[in-house]
C-alpha positions in Angstrom: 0.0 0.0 0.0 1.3 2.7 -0.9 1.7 6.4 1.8 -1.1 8.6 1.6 -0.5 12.3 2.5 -0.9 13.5 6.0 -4.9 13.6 6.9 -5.9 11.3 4.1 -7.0 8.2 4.1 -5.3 5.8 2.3 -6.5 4.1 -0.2 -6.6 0.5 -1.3 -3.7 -0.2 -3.6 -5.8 -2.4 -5.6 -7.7 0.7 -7.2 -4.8 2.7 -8.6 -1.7 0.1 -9.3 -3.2 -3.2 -9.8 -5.7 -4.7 -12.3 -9.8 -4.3 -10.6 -9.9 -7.2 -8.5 -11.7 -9.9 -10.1 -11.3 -9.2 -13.8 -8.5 -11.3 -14.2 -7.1 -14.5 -13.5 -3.6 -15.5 -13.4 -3.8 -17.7 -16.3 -5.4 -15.0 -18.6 -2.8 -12.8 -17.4 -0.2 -15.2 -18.2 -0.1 -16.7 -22.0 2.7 -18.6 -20.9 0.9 -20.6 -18.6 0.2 -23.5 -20.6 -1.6 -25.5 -18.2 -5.0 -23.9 -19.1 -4.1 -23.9 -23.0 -7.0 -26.3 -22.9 -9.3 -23.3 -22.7 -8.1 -21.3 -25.0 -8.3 -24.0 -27.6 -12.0 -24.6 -26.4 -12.6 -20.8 -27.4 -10.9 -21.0 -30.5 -13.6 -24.1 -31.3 -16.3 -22.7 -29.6 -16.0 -19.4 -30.7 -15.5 -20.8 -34.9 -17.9 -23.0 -34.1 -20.8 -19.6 -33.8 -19.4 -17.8 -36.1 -19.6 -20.7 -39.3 -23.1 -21.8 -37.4 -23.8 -18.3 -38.5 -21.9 -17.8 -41.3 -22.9 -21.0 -43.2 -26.0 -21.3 -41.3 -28.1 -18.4 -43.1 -27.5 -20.1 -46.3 -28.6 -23.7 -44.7 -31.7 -21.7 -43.6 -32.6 -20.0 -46.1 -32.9 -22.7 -47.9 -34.9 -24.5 -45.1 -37.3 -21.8 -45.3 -37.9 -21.3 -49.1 -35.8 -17.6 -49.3 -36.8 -16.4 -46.0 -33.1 -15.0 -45.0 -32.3 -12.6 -47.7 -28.6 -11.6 -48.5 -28.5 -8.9 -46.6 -29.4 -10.4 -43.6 -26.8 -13.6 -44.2 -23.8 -11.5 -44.4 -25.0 -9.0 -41.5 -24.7 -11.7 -39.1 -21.3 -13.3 -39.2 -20.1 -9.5 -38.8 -22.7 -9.1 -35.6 -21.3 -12.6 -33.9 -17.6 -11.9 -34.7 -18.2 -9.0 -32.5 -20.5 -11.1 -30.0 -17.3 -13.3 -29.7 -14.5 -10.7 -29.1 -16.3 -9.1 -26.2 -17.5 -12.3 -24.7 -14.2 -14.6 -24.5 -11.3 -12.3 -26.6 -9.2 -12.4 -23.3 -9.3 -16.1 -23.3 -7.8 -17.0 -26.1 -7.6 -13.7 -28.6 -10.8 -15.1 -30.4 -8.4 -15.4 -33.9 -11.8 -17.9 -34.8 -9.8 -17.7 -38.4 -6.3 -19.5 -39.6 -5.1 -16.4 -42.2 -5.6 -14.3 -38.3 -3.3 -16.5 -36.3 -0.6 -16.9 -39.5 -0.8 -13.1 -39.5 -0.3 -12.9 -36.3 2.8 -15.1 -35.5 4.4 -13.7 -38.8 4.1 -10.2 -37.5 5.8 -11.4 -34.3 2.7 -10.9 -32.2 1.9 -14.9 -31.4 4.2 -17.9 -31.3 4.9 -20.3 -34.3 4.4 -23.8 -31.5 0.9 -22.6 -30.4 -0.5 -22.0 -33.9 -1.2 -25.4 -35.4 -3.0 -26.0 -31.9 -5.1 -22.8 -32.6 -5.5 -23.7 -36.2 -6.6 -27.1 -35.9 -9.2 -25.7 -32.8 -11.0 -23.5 -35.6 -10.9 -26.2 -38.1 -13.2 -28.4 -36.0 -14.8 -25.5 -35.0 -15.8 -25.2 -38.6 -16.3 -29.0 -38.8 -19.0 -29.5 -36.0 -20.9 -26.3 -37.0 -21.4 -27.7 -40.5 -21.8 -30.9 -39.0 -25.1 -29.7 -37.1 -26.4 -27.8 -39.6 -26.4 -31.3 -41.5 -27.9 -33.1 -38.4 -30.6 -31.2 -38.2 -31.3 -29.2 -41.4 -30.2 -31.6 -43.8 -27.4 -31.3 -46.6 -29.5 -28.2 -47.9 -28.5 -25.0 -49.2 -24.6 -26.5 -49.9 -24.2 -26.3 -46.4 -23.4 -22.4 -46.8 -20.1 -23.9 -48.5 -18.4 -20.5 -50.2 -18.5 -20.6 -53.6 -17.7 -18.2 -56.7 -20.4 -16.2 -57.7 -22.2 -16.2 -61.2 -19.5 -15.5 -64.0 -16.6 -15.6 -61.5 -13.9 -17.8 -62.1 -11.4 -19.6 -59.2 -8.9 -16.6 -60.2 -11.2 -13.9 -60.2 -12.5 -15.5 -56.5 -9.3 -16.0 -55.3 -8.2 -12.1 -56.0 -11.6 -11.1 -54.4 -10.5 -13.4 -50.8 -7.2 -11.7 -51.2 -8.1 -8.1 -51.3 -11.0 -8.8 -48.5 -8.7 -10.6 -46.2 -6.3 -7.8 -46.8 -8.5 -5.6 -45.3 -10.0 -7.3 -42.4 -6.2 -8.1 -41.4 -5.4 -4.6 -41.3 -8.6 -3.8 -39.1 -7.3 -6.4 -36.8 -3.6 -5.4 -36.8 -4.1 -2.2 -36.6 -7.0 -2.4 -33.3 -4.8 -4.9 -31.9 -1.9 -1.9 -31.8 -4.1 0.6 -30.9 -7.0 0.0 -28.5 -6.4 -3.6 -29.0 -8.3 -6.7 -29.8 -10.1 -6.8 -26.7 -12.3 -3.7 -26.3 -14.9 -1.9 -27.7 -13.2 -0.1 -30.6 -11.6 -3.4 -32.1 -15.3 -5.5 -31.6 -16.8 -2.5 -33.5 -14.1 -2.2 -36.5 -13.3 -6.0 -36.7 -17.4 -6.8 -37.0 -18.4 -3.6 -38.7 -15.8 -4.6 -41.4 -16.7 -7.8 -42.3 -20.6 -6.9 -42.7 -19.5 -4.2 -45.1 -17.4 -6.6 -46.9 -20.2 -9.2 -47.1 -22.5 -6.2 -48.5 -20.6 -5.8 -51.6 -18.7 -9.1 -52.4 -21.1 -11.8 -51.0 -22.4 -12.0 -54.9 -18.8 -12.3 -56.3 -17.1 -14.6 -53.8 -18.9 -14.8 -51.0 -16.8 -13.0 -48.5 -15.5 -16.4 -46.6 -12.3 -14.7 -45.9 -11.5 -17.3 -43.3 -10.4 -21.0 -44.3 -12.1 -22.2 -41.8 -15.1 -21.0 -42.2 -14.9 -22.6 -45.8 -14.0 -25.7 -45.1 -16.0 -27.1 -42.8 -18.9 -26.9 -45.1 -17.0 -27.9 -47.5 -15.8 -30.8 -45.9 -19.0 -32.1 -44.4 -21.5 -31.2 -47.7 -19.0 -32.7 -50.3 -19.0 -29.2 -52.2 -15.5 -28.3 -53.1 -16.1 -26.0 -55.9 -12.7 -24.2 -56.3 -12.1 -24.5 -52.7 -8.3 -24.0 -52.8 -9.5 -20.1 -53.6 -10.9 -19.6 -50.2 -7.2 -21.2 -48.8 -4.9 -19.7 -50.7 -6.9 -16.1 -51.0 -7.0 -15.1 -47.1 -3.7 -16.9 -46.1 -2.1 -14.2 -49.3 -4.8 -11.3 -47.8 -3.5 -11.3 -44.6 0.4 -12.0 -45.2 -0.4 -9.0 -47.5 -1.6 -7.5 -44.4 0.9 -7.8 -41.9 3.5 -6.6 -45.0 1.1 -3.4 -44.8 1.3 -3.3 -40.9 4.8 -2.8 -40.9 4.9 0.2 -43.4 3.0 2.1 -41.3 3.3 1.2 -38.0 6.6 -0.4 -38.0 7.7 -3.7 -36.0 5.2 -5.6 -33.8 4.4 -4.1 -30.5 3.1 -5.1 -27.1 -0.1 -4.3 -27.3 0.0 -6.6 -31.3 0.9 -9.7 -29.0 -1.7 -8.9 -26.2 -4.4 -8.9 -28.4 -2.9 -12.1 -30.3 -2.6 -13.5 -26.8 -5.7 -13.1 -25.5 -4.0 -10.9 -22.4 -6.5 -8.3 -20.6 
């Protein structure tokens, strides 16, 4: 505790030089601590897990219910749960929920190269169970919500599209995650509020997957593969792209980059 001036009372240290009691555990505090890596590779599944319910699951729906989910509405509400997900658990794990996020991430220094095929394989069966109910219960309707080109586009063309997408939703997360960070208000807002606008215009050309994940699941699960590498190959480019980006304008990885990538309050 630290002296208070004469005729004041002091105050408990807890409310100026330490985090508010209660809003943190150790572990969360700690990324190093590997003994509860189990959880954040629970909310890497659980959290791709909503978002491709979501994602994939408007298609699946509308379908179900004869065009009652218009576009509009299917590309709002990955956006609206990605944002859902970073306030809810994005200081357990970082809520990546997306492969072309955590590459990005450990190539810009911000996460480590041994914990990313854990994280990556967590969203893949994320992706995996989420298509898997929607076949359960819906059927194998509606492609599953697999992504796939849009009328007239070729793999290239849909490929170029996922590139220039993920470019941008990278930045958006690189750039909260070195500002206000990938854990607040601000980067739930930008990170969510991007990929809705992105679904607005590029849904009919490519489907704005701009996640592997999210694509292959469905994929996986409904047998639909139509040029599937594109929606690999595209973000994994999009987001290297990004990170390149990153450090022209703000320079080398900083503390708060790996935070966010961390999951650390």
């Amino acid at each position: 505790m630290q002296p208070s001036p004469a005729g004041r009372k002091p105050e408990p240290e807890s409310l100026h030089t330490r985090e508010p009691i209660g809003l943190q555990t150790p572990w969360t505090r700690d990324f190093h601590d590997m003994a509860y890596e189990w959880r954040r590779l629970f909310s890497e599944v659980f959290g791709t897990f909503l978002l491709v319910l979501v994602a994939a699951g408007g298609a699946v729906a509308d379908a179900h219910s004869h065009g009652q989910v218009p576009l509009d509405a299917q590309v709002v509400a990955p956006g609206l749960m990605v944002m859902a997900i970073i306030y809810f658990m994005g200081t357990i794990g970082g809520a990546h929920l997306n492969p072309a996020v955590t590459i990005s991430f450990v190539v810009r220094g911000d996460f480590p190269w041994k914990r990313a095929p854990g994280y990556i394989a967590a969203q893949l069966v994320g992706s995996v169970l989420a298509a898997a109910f929607l076949r359960a219960v819906l059927g194998n309707i509606g492609h599953l919500g697999a992504s796939e080109p849009g009328a007239g586009m070729s793999a290239g063309a849909t490929m170029l599209i996922e590139v220039v997408l993920t470019t941008g939703l990278v930045s958006v997360i690189l750039g909260t995650a070195s500002g206000a960070r990938n854990v607040g208000a601000n980067a739930a807002l930008a990170v969510g509020g991007y990929i809705i606008l992105a679904g607005l215009w590029a849904a009919p050309l490519s489907g704005a997957s701009m996640n592997p994940a999210r694509s292959l699941g469905p994929a996986l699960i409904g047998g639909h593969w139509t040029d599937a590498w594109a929606y690999v190959v595209g973000p994994i480019a999009g987001g290297l792209i990004a990170v390149g980006l990153a450090w022209i304008l703000r320079g080398p990885h900083s503390k708060a980059g790996s935070l966010a990538a961390q999951g650390s309050p």
